[in-house]
Biopython code that builds the backbone (N, CA, C, O; Angstrom):
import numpy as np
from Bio.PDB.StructureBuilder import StructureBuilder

atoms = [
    (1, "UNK", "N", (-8.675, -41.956, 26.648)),
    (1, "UNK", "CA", (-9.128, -40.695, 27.186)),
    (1, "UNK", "C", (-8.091, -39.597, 26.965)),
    (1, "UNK", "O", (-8.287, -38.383, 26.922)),
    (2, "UNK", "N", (-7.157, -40.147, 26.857)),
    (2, "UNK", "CA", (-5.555, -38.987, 26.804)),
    (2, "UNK", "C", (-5.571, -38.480, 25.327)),
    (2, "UNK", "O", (-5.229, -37.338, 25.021)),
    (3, "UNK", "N", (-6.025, -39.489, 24.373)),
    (3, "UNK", "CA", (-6.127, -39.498, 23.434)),
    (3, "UNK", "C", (-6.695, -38.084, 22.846)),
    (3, "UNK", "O", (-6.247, -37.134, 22.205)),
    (4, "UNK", "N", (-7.836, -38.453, 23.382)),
    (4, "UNK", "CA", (-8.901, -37.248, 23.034)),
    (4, "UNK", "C", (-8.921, -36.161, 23.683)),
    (4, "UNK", "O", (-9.555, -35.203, 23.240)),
    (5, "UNK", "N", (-8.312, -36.097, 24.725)),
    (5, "UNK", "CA", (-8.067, -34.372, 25.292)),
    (5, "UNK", "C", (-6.770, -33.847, 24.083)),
    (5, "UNK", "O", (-6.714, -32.769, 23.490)),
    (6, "UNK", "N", (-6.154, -34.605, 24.025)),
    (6, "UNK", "CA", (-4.952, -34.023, 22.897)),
    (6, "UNK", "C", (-5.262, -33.652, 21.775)),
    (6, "UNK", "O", (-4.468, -32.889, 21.223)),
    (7, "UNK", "N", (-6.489, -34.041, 21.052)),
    (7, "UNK", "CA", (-7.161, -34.185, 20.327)),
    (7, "UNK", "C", (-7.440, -32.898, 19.856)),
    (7, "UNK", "O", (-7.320, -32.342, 18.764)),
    (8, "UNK", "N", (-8.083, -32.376, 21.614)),
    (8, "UNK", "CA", (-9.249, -31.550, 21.262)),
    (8, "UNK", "C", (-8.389, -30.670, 21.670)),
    (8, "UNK", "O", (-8.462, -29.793, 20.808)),
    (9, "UNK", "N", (-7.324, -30.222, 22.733)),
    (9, "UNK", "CA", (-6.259, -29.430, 22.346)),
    (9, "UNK", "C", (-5.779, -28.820, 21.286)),
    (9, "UNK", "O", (-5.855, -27.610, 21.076)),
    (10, "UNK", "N", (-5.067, -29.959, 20.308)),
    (10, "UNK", "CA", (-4.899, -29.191, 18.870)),
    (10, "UNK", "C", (-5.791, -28.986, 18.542)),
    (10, "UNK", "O", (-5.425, -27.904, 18.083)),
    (11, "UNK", "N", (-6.887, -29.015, 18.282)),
    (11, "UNK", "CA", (-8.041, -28.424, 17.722)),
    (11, "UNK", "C", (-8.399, -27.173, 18.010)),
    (11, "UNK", "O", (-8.914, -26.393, 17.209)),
    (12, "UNK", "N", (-8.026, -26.851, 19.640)),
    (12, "UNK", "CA", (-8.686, -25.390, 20.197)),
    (12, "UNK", "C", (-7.132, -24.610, 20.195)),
    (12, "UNK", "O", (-6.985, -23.398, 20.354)),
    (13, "UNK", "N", (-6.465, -25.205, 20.063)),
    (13, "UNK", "CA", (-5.297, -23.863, 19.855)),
    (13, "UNK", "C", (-4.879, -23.648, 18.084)),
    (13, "UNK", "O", (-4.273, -22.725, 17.540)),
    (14, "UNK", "N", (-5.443, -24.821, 17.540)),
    (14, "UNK", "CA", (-5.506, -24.221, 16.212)),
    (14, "UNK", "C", (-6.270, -23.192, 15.710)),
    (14, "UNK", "O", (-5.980, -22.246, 14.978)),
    (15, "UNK", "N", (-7.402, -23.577, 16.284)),
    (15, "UNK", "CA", (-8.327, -22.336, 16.057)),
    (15, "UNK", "C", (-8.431, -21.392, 16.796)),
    (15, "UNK", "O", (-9.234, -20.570, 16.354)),
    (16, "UNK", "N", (-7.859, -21.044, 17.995)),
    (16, "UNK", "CA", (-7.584, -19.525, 18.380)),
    (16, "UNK", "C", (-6.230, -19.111, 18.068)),
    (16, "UNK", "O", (-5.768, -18.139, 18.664)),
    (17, "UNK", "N", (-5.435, -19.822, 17.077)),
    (17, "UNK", "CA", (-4.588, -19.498, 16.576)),
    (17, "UNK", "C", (-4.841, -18.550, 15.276)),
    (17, "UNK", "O", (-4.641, -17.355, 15.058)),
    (18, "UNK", "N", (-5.342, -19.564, 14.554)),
    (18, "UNK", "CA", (-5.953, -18.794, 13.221)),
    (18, "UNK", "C", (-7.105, -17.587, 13.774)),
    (18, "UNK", "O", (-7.074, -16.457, 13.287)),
    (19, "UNK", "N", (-7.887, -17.883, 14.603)),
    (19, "UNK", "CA", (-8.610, -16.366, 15.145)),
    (19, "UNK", "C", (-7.566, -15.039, 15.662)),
    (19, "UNK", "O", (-8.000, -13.927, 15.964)),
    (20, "UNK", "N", (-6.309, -15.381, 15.683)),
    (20, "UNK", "CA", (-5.975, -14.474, 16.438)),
    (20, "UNK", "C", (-4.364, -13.718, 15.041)),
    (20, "UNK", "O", (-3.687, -12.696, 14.929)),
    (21, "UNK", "N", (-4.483, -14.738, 14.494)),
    (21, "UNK", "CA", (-3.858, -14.002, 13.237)),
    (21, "UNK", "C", (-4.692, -13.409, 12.479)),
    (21, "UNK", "O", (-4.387, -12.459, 11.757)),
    (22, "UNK", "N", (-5.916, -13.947, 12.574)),
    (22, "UNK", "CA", (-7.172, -12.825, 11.334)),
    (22, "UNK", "C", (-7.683, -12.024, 12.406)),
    (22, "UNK", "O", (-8.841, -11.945, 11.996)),
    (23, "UNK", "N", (-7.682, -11.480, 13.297)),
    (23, "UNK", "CA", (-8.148, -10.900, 14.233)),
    (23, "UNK", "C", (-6.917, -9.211, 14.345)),
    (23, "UNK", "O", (-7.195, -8.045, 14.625)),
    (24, "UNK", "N", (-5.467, -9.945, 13.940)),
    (24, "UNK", "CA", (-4.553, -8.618, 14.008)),
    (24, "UNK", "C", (-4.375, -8.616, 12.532)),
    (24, "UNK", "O", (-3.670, -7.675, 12.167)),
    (25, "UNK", "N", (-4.828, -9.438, 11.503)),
    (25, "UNK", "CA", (-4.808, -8.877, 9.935)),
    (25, "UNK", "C", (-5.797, -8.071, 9.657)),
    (25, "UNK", "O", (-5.620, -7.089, 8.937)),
    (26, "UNK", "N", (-7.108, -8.406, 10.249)),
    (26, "UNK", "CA", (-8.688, -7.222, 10.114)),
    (26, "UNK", "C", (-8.264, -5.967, 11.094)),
    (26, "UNK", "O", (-7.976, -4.865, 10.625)),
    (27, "UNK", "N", (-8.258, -6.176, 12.129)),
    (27, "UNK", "CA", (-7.986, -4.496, 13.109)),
    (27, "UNK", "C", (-6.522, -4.139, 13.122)),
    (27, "UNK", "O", (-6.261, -3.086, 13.704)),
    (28, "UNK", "N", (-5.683, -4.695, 12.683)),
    (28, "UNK", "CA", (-4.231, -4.296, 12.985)),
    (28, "UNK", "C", (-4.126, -3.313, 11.833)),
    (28, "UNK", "O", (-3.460, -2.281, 11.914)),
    (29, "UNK", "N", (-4.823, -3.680, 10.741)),
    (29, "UNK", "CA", (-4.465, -2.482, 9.539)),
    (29, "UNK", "C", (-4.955, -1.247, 10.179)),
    (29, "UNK", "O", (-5.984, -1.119, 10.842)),
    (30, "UNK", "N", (-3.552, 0.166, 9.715)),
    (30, "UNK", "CA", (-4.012, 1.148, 10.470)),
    (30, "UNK", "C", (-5.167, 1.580, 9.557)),
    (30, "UNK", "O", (-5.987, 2.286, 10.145)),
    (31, "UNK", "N", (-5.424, 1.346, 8.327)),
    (31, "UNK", "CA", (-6.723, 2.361, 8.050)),
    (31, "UNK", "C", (-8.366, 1.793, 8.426)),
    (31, "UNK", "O", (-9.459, 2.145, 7.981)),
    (32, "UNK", "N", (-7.922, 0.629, 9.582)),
    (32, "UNK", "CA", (-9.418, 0.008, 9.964)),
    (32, "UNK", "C", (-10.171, 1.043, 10.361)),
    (32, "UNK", "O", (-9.314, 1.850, 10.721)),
    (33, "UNK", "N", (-11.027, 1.454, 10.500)),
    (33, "UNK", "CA", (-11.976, 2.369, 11.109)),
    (33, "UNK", "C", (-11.744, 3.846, 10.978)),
    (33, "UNK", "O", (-11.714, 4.674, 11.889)),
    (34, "UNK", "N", (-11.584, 4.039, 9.673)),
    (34, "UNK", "CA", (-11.326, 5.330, 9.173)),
    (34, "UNK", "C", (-9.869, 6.004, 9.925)),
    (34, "UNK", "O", (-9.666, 7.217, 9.874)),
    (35, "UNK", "N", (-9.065, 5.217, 10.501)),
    (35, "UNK", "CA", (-7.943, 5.415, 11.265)),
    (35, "UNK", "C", (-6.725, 6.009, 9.954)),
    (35, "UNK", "O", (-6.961, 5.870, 8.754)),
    (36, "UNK", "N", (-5.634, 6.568, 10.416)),
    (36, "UNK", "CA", (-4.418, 6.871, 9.802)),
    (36, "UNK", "C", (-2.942, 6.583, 9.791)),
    (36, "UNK", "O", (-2.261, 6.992, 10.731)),
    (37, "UNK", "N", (-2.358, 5.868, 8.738)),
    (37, "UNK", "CA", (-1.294, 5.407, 9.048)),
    (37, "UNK", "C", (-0.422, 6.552, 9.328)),
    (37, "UNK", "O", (-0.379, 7.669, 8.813)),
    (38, "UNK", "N", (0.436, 5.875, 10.505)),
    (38, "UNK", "CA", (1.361, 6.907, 10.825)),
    (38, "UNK", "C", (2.730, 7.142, 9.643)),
    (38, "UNK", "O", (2.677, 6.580, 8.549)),
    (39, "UNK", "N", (3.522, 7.734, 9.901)),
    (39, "UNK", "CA", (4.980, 7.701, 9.419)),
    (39, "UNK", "C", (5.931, 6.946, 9.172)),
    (39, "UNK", "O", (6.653, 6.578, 8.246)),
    (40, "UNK", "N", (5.698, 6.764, 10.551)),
    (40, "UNK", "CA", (6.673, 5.206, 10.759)),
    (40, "UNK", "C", (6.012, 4.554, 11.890)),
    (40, "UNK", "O", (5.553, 4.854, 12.992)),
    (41, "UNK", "N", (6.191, 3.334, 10.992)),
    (41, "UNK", "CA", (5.693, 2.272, 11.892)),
    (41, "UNK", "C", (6.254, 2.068, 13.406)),
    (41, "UNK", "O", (7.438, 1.924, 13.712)),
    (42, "UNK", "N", (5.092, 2.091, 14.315)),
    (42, "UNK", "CA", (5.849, 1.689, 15.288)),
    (42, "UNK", "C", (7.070, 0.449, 15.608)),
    (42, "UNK", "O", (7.017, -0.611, 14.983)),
    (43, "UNK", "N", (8.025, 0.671, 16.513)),
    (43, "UNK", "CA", (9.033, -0.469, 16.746)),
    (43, "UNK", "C", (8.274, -1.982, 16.862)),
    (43, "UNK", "O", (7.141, -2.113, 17.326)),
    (44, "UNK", "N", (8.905, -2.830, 16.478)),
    (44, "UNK", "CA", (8.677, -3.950, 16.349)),
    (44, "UNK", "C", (8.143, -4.815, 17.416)),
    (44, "UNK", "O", (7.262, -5.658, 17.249)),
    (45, "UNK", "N", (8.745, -4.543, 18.534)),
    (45, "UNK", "CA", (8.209, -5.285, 20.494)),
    (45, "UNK", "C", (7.321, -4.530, 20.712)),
    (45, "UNK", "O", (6.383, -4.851, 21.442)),
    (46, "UNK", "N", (7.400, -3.499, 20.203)),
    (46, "UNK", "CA", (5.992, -2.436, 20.367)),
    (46, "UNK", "C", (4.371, -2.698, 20.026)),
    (46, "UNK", "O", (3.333, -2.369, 20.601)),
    (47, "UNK", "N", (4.722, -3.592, 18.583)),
    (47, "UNK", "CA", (3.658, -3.505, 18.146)),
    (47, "UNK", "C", (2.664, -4.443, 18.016)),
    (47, "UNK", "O", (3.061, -5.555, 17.666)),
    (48, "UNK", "N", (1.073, -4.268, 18.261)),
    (48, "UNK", "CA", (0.408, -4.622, 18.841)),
    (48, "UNK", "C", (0.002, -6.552, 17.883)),
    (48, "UNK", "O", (-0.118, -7.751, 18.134)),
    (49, "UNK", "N", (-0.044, -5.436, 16.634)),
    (49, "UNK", "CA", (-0.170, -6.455, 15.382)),
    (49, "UNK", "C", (0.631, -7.410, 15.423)),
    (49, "UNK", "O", (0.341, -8.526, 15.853)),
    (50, "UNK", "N", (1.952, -7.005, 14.889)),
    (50, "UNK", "CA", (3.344, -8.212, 15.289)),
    (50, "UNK", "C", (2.960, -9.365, 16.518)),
    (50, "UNK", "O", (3.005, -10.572, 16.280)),
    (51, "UNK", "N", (2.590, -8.827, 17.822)),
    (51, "UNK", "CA", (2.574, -9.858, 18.585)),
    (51, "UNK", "C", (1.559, -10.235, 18.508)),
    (51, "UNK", "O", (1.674, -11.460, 18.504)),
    (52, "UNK", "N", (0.163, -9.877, 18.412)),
    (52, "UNK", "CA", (-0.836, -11.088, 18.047)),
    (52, "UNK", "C", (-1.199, -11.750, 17.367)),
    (52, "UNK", "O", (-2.084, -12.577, 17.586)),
    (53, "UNK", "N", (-0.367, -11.499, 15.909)),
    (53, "UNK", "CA", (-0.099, -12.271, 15.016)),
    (53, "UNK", "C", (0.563, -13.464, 15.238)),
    (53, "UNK", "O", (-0.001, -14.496, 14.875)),
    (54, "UNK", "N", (2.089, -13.551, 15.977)),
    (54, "UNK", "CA", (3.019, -13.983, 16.110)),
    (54, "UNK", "C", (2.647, -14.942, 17.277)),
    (54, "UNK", "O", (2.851, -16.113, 16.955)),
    (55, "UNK", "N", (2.178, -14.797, 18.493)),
    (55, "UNK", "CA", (1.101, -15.549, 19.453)),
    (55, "UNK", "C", (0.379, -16.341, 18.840)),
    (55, "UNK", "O", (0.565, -17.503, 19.199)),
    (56, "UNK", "N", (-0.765, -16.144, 17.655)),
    (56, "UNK", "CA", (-1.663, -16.997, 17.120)),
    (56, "UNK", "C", (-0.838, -17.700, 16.392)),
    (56, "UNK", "O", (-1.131, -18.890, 16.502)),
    (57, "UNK", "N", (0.255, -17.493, 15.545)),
    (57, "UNK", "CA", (0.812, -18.187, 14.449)),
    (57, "UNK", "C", (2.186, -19.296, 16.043)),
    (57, "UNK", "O", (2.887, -20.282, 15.813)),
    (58, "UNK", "N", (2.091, -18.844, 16.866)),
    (58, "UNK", "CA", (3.183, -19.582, 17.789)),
    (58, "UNK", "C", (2.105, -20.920, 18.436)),
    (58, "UNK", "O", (2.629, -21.983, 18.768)),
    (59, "UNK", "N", (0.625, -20.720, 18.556)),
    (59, "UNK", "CA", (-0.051, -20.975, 19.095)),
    (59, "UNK", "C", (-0.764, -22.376, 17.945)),
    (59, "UNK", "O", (-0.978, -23.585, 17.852)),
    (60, "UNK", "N", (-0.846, -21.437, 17.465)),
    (60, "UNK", "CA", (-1.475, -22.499, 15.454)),
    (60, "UNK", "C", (0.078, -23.728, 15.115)),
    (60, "UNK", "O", (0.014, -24.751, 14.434)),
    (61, "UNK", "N", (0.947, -23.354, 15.613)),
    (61, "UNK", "CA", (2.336, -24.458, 15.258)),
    (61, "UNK", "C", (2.852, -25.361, 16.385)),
    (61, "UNK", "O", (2.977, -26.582, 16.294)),
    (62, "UNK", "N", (3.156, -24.554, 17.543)),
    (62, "UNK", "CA", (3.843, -25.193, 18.766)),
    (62, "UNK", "C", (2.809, -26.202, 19.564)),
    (62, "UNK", "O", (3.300, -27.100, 20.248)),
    (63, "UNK", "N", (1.653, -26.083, 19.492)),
    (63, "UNK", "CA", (1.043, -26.922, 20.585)),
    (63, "UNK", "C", (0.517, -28.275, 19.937)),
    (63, "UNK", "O", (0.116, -29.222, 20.614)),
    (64, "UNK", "N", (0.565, -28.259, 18.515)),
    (64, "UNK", "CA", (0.007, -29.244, 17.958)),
    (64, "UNK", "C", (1.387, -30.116, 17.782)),
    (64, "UNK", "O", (1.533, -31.313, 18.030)),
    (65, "UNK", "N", (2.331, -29.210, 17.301)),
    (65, "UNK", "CA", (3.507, -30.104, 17.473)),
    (65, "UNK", "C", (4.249, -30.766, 18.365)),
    (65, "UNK", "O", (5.075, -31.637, 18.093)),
    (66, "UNK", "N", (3.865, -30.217, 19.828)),
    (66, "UNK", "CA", (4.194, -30.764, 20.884)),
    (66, "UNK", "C", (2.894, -31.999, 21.368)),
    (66, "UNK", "O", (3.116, -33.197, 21.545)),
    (67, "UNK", "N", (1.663, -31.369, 21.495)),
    (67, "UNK", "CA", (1.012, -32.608, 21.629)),
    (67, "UNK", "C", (0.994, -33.991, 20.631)),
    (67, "UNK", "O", (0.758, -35.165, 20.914)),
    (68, "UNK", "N", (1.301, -33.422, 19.506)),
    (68, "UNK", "CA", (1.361, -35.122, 18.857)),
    (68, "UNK", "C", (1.908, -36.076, 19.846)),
    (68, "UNK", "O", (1.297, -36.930, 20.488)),
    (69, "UNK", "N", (3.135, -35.787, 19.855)),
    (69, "UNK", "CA", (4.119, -36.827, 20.868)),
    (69, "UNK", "C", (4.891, -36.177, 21.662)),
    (69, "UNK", "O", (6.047, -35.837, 21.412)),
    (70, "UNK", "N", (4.008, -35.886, 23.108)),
    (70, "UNK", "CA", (4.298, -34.761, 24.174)),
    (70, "UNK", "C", (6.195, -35.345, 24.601)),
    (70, "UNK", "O", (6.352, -36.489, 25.027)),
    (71, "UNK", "N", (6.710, -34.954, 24.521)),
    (71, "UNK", "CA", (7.811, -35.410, 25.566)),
    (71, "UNK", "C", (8.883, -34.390, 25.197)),
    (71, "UNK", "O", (8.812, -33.723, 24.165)),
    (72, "UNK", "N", (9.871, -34.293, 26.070)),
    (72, "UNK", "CA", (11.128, -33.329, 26.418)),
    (72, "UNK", "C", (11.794, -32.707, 24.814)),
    (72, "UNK", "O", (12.119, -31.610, 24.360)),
    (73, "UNK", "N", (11.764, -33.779, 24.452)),
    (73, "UNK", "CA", (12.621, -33.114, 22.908)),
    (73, "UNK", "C", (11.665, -32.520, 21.841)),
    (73, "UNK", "O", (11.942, -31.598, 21.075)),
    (74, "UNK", "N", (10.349, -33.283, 21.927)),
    (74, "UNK", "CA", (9.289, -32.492, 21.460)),
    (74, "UNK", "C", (9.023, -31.478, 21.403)),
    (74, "UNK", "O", (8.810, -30.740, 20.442)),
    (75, "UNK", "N", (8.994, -31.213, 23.246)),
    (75, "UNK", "CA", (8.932, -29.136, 23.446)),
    (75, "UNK", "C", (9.930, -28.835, 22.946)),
    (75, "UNK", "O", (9.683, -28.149, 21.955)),
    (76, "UNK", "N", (10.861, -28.963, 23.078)),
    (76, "UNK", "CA", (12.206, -28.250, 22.463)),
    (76, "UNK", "C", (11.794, -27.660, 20.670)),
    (76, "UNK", "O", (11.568, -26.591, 20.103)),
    (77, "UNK", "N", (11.871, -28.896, 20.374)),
    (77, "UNK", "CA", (11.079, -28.709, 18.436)),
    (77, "UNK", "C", (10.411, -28.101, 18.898)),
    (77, "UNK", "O", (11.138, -27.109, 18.848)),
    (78, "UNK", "N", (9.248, -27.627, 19.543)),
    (78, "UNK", "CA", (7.790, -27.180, 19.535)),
    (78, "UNK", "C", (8.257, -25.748, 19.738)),
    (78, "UNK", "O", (7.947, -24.835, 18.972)),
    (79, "UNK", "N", (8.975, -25.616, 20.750)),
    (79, "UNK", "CA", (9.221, -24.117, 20.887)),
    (79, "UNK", "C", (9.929, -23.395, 19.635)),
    (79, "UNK", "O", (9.616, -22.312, 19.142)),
    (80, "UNK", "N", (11.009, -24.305, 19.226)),
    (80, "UNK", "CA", (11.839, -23.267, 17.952)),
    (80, "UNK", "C", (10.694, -23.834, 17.024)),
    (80, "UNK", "O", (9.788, -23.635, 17.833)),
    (81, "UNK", "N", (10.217, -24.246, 16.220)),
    (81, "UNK", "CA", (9.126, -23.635, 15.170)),
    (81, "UNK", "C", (8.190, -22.928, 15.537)),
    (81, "UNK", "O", (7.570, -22.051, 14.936)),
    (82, "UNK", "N", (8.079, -23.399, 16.728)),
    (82, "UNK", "CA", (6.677, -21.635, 17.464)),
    (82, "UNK", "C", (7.151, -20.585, 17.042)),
    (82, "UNK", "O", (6.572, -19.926, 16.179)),
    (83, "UNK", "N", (8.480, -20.176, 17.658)),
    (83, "UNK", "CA", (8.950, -19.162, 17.465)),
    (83, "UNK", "C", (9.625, -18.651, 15.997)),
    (83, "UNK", "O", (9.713, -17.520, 15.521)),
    (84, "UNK", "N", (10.088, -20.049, 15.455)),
    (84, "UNK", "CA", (10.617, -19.330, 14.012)),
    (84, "UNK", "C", (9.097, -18.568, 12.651)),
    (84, "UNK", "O", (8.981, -17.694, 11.792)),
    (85, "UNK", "N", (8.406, -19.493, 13.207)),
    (85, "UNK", "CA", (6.817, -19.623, 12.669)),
    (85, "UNK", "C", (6.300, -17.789, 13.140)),
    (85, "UNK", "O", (6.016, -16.817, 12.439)),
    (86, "UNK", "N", (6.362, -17.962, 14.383)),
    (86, "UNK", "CA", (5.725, -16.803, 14.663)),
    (86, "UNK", "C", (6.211, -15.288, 14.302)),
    (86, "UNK", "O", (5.585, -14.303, 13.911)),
    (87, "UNK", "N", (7.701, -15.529, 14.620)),
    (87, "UNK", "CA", (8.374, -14.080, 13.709)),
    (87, "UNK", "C", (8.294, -14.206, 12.532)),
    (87, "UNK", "O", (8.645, -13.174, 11.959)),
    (88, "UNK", "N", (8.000, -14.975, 11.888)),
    (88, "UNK", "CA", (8.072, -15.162, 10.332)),
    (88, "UNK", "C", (6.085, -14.358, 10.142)),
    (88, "UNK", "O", (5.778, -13.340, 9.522)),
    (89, "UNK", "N", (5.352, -15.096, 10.756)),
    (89, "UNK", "CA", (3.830, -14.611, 10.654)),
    (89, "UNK", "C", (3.375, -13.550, 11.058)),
    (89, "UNK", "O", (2.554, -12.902, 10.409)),
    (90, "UNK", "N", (3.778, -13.237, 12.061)),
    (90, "UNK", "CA", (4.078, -11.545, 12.806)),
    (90, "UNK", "C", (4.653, -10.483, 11.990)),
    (90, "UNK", "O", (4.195, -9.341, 11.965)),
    (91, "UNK", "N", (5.995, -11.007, 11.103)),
    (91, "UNK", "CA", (6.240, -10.074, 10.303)),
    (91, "UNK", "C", (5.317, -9.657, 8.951)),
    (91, "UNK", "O", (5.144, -8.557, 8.427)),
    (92, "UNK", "N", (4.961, -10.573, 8.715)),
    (92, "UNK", "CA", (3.990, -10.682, 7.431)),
    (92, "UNK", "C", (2.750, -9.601, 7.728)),
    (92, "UNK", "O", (2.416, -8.592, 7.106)),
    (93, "UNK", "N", (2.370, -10.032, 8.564)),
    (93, "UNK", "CA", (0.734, -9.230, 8.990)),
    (93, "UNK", "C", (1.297, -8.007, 9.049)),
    (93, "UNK", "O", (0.689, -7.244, 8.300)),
    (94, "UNK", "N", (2.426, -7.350, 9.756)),
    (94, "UNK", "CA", (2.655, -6.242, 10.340)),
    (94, "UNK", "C", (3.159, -5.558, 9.340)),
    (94, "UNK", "O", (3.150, -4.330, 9.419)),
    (95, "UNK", "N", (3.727, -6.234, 8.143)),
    (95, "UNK", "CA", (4.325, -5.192, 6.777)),
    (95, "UNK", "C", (3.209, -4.940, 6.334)),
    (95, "UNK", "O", (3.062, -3.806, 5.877)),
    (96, "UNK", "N", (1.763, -6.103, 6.301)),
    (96, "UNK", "CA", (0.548, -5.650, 5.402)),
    (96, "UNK", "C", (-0.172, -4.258, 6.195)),
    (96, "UNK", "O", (-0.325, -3.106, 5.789)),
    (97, "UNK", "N", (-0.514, -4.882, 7.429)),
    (97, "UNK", "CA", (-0.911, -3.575, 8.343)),
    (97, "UNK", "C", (-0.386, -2.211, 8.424)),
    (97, "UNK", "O", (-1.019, -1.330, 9.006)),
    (98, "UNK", "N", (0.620, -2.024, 7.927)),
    (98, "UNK", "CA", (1.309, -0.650, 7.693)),
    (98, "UNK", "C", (1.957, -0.397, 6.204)),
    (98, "UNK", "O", (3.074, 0.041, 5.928)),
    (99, "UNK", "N", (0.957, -0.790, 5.385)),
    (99, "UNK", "CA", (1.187, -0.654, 3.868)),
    (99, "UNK", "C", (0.329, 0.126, 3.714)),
    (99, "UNK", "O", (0.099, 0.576, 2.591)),
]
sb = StructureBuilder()
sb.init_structure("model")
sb.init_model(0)
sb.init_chain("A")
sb.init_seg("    ")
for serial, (resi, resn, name, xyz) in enumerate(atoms, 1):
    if name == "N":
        sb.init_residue(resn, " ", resi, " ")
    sb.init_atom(name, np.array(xyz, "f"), 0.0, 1.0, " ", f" {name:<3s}", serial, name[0])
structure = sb.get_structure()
C-alpha cells in the first residue's frame, strides 16, 4: 500500500511540475497577450517566471528523488538537486521570457 501512494506521488508532482514550468514558459513570455517587454528585466526574487519555473522544476526533481528511498540523507540529496535543478530551470525560462 506504501508502495503505491509513493507511486502515485511521483507521478503527481511530476506532472505539476512539468505543468508549472510550461505554464511560466507560455505566460511568462512578456510578449504573451500582445504585452511589452520592458527594459530591464525585472530582479531575479522578483520574478514571477523564475520562481514558477524553478518550483515546478524543484517539484519535477526533489520529490521523486526523495520518495524513491524516503529517509534522512535522501532529503538532504533531494533538497540540493531541487534546488540546484531549479535555479538552473528558472534561469532558463526567465532568459527565454525576456528575449
Amino acid at each position: 500500500m506504501l508502495a503505491g501512494a509513493r507511486v502515485v506521488g511521483i507521478g503527481v508532482s511530476i506532472a505539476v511540475g512539468l505543468m508549472l514550468i510550461l505554464l511560466a514558459y507560455t505566460v511568462g513570455d512578456c510578449n504573451f497577450a500582445a504585452g511589452r517587454c520592458p527594459r530591464d528585466p525585472p530582479p531575479l526574487w522578483d520574478d514571477g517566471t523564475f520562481g514558477t519555473a524553478a518550483v515546478g522544476a524543484a517539484l519535477l526533481v526533489g520529490v521523486p528523488v526523495f520518495l524513491s528511498r524516503p529517509s534522512w540523507r535522501r532529503l538532504a540529496i533531494a533538497a540540493g538537486a531541487a534546488a540546484g535543478v531549479g535555479l538552473l530551470i528558472g534561469l532558463m525560462v526567465r532568459s527565454s521570457a525576456n528575449s
